[in-house]
C-alpha positions in Angstrom: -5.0 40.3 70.8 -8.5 41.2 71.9 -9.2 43.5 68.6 -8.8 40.1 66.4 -12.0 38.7 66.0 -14.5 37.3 63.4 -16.0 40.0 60.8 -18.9 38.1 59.5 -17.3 37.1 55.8 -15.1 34.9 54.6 -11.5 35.5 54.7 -8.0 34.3 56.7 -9.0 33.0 60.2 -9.0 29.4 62.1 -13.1 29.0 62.7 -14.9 27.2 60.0 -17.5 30.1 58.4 -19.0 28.2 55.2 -19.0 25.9 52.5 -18.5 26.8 48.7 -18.9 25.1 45.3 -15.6 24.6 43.9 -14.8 27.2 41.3 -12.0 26.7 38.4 -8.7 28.4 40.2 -9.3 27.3 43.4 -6.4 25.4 45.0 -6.9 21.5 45.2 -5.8 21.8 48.8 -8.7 23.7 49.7 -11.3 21.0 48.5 -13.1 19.4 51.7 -13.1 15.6 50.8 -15.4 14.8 53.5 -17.9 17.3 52.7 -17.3 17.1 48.8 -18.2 12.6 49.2 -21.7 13.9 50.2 -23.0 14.7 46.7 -21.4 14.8 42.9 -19.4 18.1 43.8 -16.7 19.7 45.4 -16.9 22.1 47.9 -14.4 24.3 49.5 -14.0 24.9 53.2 -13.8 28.4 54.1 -13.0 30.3 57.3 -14.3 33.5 58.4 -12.2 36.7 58.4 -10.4 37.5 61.5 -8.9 41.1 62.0 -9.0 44.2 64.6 -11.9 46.4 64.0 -11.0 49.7 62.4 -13.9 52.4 64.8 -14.2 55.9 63.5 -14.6 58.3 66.0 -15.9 61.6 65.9 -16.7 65.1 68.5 -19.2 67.6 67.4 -17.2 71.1 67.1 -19.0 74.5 66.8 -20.2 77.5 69.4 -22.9 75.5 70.9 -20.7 72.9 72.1 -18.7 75.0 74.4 -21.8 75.9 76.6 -22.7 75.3 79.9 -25.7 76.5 82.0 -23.7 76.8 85.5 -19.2 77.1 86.5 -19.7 73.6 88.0 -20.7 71.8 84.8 -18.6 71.1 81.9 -19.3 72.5 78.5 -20.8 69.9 76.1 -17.4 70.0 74.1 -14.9 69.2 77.3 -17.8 66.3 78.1 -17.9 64.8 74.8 -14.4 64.3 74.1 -13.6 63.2 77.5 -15.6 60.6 76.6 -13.8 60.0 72.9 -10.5 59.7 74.3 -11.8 57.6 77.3 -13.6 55.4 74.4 -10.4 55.6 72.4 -8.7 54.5 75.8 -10.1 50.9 75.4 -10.0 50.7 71.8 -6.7 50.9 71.4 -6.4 48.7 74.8 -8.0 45.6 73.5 -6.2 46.0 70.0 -8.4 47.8 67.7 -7.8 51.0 65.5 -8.9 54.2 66.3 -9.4 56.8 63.6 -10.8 60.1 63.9 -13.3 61.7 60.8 -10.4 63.9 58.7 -7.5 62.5 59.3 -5.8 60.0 57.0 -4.9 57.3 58.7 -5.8 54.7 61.9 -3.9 54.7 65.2 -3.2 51.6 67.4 -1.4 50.2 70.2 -1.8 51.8 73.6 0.7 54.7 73.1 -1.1 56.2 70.1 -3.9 58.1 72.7 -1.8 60.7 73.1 -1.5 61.4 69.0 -5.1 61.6 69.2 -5.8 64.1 71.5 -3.2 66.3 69.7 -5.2 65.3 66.7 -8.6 66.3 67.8 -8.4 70.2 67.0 -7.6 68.6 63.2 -10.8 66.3 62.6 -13.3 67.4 60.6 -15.5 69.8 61.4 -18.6 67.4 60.2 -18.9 63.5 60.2 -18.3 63.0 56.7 -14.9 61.0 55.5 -14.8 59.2 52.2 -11.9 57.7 53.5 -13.6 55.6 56.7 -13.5 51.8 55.4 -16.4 50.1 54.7 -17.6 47.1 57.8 -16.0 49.8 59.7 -17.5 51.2 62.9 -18.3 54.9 63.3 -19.3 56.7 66.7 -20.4 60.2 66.4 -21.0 62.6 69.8 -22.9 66.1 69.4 -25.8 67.8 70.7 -27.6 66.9 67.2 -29.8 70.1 68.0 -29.5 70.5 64.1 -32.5 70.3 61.6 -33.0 66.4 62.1 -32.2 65.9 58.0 -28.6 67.0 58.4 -28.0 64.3 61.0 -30.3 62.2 58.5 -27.8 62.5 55.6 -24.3 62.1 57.5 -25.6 58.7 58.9 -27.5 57.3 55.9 -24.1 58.1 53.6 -22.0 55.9 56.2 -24.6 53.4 56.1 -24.3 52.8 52.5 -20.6 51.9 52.7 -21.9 49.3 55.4 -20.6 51.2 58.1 -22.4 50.6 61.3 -22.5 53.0 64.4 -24.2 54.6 66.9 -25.2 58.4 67.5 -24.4 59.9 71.5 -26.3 62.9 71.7 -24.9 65.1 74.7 -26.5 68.1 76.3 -26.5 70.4 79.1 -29.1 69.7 81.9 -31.1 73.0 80.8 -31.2 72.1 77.8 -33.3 69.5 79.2 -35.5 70.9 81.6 -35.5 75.0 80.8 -35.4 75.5 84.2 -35.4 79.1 83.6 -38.6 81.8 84.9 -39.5 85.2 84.4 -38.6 87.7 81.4 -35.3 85.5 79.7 -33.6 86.7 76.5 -31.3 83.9 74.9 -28.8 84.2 72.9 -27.3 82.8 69.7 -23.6 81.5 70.1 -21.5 82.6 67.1 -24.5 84.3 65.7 -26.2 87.9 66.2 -29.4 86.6 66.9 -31.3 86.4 69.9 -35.5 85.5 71.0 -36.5 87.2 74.2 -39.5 85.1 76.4 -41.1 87.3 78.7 -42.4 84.1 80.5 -40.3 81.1 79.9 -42.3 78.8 81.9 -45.2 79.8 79.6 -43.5 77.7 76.8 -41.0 74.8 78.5 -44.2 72.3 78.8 -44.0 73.3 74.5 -40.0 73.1 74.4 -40.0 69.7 76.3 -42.1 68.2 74.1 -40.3 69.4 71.0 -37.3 68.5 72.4 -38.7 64.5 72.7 -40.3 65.3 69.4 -36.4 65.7 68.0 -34.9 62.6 70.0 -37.5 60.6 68.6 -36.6 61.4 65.1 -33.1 61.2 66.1 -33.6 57.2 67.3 -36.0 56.9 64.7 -33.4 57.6 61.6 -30.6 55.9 64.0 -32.6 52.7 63.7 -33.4 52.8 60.2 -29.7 52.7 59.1 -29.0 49.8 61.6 -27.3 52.0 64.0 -28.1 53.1 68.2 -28.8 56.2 69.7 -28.3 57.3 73.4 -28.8 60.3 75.2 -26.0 61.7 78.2 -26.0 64.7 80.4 -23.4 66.8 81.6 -24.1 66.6 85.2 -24.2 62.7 85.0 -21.0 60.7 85.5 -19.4 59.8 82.2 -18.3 56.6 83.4 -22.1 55.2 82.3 -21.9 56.5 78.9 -18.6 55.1 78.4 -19.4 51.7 79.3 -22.8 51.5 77.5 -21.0 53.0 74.3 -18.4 50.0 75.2 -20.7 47.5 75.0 -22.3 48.7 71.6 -18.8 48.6 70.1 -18.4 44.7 71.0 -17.9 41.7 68.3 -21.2 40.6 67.5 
C-alpha cells in the first residue's frame, strides 16, 4: 500500500532507522552482534516505524464562504470543498486516513469518500479537535479574512501536538482586485452591518496593500509553526491547487 511509509521514529518496519545502547528488558534477539563487537557494549538494531499517514482535513464554514462576486464563479464554500473531497480522493487512493476536524474517527479505503461528503455538514465549525493524533497531518481551507491571531492560535495549538500542515487560503477574484468604481455600499454577510465608499477606486491601491499586508502575516505564522501556506482563486482551475496541496502532503 502506498499510505505505508516511514514516520521518522523508531517502531515496526523492515528499513534499518538507528542504533541503541542495550537497555535491561530488551530481548537478546534484538542485540546486533556485529555492531555490538565494535566497542565494550551492546547495541540494539532498530527499524523505523512504517504506517499510513492519518491527514486531518478541514473546510472553512460561515456566511462569507458562500459568496461570489459574479453567477459564473463558484462561492468560496462549493470551491473549497471541491477541493477537500478531491484531496480526500487521493488520500484514501494511495492508503492513507482521512479524518475531518469534529468527527471521531478516520476513514479509509476508496469507498469511504462518499461517508465524507455526507459528513462535511457535521465537522466543526473551527479547526480545533483535541482528538487529531499527534505526527498527524492537518490541512485547513478558508478565506482566513479573520483577525490574523485567530488563525495564529488554531495552528500554533496543532503545532504543539507535532502536527504539521499547511493553510489554503481561497478567495473570490474581487476579493483580490476590488474591481469595483463609483459610489459602492457593501455589505456584511450574516451581520447588519454595512460601509458605504462613495469612490472605491479612491481606496483599492489601500485595500490591496492591506490585503498583502494579511497574506504576509498569514505565511509568516504558517512558517513559524513548520507549516505552508498557498493562496487559490475561484476563477482558477482547481486542478493546480489540488496537485500542489498533493505534493505538500508526500512522505518526506
Amino acid at each position: 500500500m502506498q499510505g505505508v511509509h516511514g514516520r521518522r521514529r523508531p517502531g515496526q518496519g523492515d528499513a534499518f532507522w538507528q542504533f541503541r545502547p542495550y537497555l535491561p528488558g530488551d530481548a537478546a534477539a534484538r542485540v546486533d552482534w556485529r555492531q555490538s563487537a565494535k566497542s565494550d557494549r551492546l547495541f540494539v538494531r532498530e527499524t523505523e516505524w512504517e504506517a499510513a499517514q492519518t491527514v486531518a482535513l478541514w473546510c472553512q464554514g460561515g456566511p462569507g464562504m458562500d459568496w461570489r462576486s459574479g453567477k459564473e464563479l463558484p462561492t468560496k464554500r462549493v470551491r473549497a470543498e471541491l477541493l477537500l473531497l478531491a484531496l480526500s480522493a487521493l488520500l484514501l487512493r494511495g492508503g492513507e486516513r482521512v479524518r475531518l476536524f469534529g468527527l471521531p474517527r478516520a476513514f479509509a479505503g476508496r469507498g469511504a469518500l462518499r461517508t465524507i461528503a455526507q459528513s462535511l455538514p457535521a465537522a466543526a465549525e473551527v479547526a480545533e479537535d483535541g482528538r487529531i493524533p499527534r505526527h498527524a497531518r492537518a490541512v485547513l481551507i478558508g478565506d482566513f479574512l479573520a483577525p490574523l491571531e485567530e488563525t495564529r492560535r488554531v495552528v500554533a495549538q496543532l503545532a504543539a501536538r507535532a502536527v504539521r500542515g499547511h493553510l489554503l487560503q481561497v478567495l473570490d477574484p474581487a476579493e483580490e482586485t476590488l474591481p469595483f468604481t463609483g459610489r459602492v455600499r457593501f455589505e456584511a454577510l450574516g451581520v447588519a452591518e454595512h460601509a458605504l465608499v462613495p469612490r472605491v477606486e479612491g481606496v483599492r491601491a489601500l485595500y490591496e496593500e492591506r490585503l498583502a499586508r494579511h497574506r504576509d502575516g498569514l505565511a509568516a505564522l504558517a512558517s513559524a509553526s513548520g507549516w505552508s501556506f498557498a493562496t487559490h482563486r475561484t476563477d482558477q482551475p482547481p486542478e493546480a491547487a489540488l496537485m500542489a496541496l498533493h505534493r505538500r502532503l508526500a512522505p518526506g
